[in-house]
N, C-alpha and C positions, 0 to 999 in steps of 0.2 A: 403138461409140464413134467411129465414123470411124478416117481415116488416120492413122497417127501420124504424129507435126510434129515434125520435126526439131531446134526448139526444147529437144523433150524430152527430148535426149539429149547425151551428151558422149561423145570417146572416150576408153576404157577399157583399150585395144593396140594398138597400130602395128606389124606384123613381119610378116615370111614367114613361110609355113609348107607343109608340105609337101604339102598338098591344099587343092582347092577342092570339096570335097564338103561340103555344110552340116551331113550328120547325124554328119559322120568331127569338125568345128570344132564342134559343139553337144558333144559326148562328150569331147573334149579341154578345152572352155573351163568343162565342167562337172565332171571328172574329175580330171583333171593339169593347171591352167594354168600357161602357159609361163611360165620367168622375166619378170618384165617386167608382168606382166598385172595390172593394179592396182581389178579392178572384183570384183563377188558370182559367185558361179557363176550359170553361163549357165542362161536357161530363160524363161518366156512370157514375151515384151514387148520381148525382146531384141531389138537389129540385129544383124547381120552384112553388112560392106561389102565384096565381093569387088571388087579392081582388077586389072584388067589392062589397060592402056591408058585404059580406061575406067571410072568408078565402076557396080558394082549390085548396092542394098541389097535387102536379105532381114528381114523382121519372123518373128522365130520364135513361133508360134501355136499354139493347143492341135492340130491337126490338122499341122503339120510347119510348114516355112518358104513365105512368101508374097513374092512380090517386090512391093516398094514404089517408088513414085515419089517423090523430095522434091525440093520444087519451091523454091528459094532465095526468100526474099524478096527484092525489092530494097530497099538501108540510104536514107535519104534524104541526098539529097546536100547536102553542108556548102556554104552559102555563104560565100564569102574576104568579109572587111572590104572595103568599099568606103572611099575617101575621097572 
């Protein structure tokens, strides 16, 4: 089905937690989500966005997690009224 499109998604938690291991946040997010977590339990189709400085998302897959690229669109820029 191709990439997934970031379109597709919303997020669903914003917080620390105490690891960045995907299958220790796959077992937490599907297990005990943390207060705060407002989306289904976790499992195929999912992201996971690890930041540390930098964003890198993870599509979790029937075979484990795959890292994904998403590539923003550019919005079309508003033109100001002219007089």
């Amino acid at each position: 089905f191709g990439e997934p499109q970031i379109e597709q998604y919303q997020p669903v938690y914003d917080g620390a937690l105490d690891t960045n291991n995907l299958e220790s946040i796959y077992a937490l997010f599907r297990d005990y989500p943390p207060e705060g977590y407002h989306g289904h339990r976790m499992g195929l189709g999912d992201v996971v966005e690890l930041y540390d400085g930098i964003s890198e998302f993870y599509y979790c897959d029937r075979i484990g997690f795959q890292p994904v690229v998403f590539t923003l669109r550019e919005q079309p820029q508003l033109q100001e009224p002219s007089m």
